[in-house]
Legacy VTK file of the C-alpha trace (Angstrom):
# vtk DataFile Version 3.0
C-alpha trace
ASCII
DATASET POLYDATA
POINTS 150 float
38.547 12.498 -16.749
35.268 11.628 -14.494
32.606 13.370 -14.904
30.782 15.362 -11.923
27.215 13.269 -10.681
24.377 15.007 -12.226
21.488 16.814 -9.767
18.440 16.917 -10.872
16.808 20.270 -11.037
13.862 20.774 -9.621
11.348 23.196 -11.589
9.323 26.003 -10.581
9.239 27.360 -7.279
8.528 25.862 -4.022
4.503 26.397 -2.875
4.351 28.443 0.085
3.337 26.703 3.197
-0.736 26.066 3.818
-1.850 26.184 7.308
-3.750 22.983 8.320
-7.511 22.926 8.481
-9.627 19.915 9.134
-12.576 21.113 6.123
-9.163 21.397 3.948
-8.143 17.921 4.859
-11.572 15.956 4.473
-12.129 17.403 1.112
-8.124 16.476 -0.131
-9.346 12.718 1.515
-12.576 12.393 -0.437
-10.479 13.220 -3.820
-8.148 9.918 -2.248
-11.235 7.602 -2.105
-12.434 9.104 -5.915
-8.579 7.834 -6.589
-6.834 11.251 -7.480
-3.584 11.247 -6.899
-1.392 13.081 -4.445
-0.051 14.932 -7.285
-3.457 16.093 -8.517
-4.867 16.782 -5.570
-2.021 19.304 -4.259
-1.870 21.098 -7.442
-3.851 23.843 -6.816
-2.681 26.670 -5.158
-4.479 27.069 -1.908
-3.206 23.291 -1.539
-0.441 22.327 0.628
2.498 20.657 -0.977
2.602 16.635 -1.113
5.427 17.154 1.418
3.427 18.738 3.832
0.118 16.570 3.135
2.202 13.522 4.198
3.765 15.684 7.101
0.161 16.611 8.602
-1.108 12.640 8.317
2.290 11.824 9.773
2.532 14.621 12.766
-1.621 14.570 13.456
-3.510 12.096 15.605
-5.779 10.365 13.445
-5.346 11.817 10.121
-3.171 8.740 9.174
-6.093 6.184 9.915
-8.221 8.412 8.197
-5.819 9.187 4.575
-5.066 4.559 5.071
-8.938 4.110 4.969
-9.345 6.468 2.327
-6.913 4.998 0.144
-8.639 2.144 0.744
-11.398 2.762 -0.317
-10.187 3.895 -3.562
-9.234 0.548 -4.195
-12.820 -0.721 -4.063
-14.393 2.390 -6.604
-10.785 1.081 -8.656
-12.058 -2.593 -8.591
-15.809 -1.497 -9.992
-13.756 0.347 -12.627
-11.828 -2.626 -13.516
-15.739 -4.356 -13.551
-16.725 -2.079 -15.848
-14.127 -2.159 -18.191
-14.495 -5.866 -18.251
-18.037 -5.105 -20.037
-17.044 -3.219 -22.839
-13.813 -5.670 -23.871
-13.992 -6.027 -27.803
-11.582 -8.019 -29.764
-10.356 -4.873 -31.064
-9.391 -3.179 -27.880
-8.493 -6.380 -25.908
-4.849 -5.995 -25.846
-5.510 -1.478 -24.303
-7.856 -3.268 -21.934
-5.537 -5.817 -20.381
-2.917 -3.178 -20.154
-5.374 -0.491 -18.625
-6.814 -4.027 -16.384
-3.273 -4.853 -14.982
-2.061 -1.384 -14.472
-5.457 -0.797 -12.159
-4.935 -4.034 -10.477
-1.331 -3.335 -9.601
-2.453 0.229 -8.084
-5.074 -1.661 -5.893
-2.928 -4.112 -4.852
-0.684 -0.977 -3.632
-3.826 0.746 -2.035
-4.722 -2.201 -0.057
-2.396 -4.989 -0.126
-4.825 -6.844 3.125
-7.264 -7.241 0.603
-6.197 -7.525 -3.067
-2.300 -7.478 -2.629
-0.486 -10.743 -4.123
1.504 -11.677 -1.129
-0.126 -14.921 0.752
0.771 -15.264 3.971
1.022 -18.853 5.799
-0.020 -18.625 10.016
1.463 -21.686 11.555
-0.737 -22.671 14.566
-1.613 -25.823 16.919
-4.921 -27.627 16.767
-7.921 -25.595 16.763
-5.949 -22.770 16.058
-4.380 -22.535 19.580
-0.521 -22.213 19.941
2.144 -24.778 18.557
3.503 -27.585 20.807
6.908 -28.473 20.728
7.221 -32.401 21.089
11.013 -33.485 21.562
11.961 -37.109 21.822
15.368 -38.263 22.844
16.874 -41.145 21.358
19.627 -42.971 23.644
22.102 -45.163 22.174
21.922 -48.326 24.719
25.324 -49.254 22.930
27.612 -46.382 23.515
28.422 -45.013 27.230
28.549 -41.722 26.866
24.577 -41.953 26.883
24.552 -43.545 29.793
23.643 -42.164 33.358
26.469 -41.505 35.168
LINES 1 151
150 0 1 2 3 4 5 6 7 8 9 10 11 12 13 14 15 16 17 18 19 20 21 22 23 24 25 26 27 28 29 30 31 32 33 34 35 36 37 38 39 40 41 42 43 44 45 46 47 48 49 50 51 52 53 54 55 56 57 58 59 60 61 62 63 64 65 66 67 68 69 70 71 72 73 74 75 76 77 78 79 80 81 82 83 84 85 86 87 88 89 90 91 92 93 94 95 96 97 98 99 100 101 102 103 104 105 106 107 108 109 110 111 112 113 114 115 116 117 118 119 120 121 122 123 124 125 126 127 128 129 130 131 132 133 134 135 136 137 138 139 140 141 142 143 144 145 146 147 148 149
C-alpha cells in the first residue's frame, strides 16, 4: 500500500492585502537595519505579508537597493553585538556564548556575504592588474615531416 504525500497545512488565515506606502516601507527597513526579522516585522496587522514585502522590493524601483543596504547594515549593529558579547564571556557561559557567537556570525555572513561572508574569491589578472596575455610557443619537430612546410 503507498501512502498519499503529506501537505503541509498552513495555519490561520491569509492577511489581507496592505496597500504600499513609502512612510510604511522606511519604517519596516529601519526594523531590517535594528535586525528584526521579516517574520517579526510583518506580524502586525496593518503590515503587509512577507510575500508581498518581497513583492514591493521586487516590483518597485529602488526599494531593492534600499531593503540590500538595510540588511546590510544590520550586519554591522550584528557584528558590535557579537563585540559585546565577547566582553562578558565567563568560563561558565563560554560554551552559550560560542553558540550564540557562531549563530550571529553565520547570519552576518548571510546579510552581507561582500564583507564578512566565507567565500574568497581569486581575480586572475596581468601585470599591474591589466588584462592576461596569452603567450603560445610552438614546438616543431625538425625530425618528423609532417612539421615541415609544405
Amino acid at each position: 500500500m503507498s501512502k498519499k504525500p503529506t501537505t503541509r497545512k498552513k495555519t490561520g488565515a491569509r492577511k489581507p492585502p496592505v496597500s504600499f506606502s513609502q512612510t510604511l516601507f522606511d519604517a519596516m527597513v529601519v526594523e531590517v537595519m535594528e535586525g528584526s526579522t521579516l517574520r517579526e516585522i510583518c506580524s502586525g496587522n496593518s503590515r503587509p505579508s512577507r510575500t508581498q514585502f518581497l513583492q514591493w522590493v521586487h516590483e518597485r524601483p529602488g526599494l531593492s537597493d534600499q531593503y540590500r543596504r538595510a540588511r546590510e547594515i544590520s550586519s554591522y549593529i550584528l557584528a558590535d553585538e557579537i563585540r559585546e558579547l565577547e566582553q562578558g564571556i565567563t568560563p561558565d557561559n563560554a560554551t552559550a556564548s560560542k553558540t550564540r557567537f557562531e549563530i550571529k556570525r553565520w547570519d552576518i555572513a548571510r546579510r552581507a556575504p561582500k564583507v564578512f561572508g566565507d567565500k574568497q574569491q581569486l581575480e586572475h589578472s596581468g601585470p599591474d592588474g591589466g588584462p592576461i596575455t596569452e603567450i603560445r610557443h610552438t614546438i616543431v619537430d625538425p625530425k618528423n615531416d609532417r612539421n615541415s612546410a609544405p
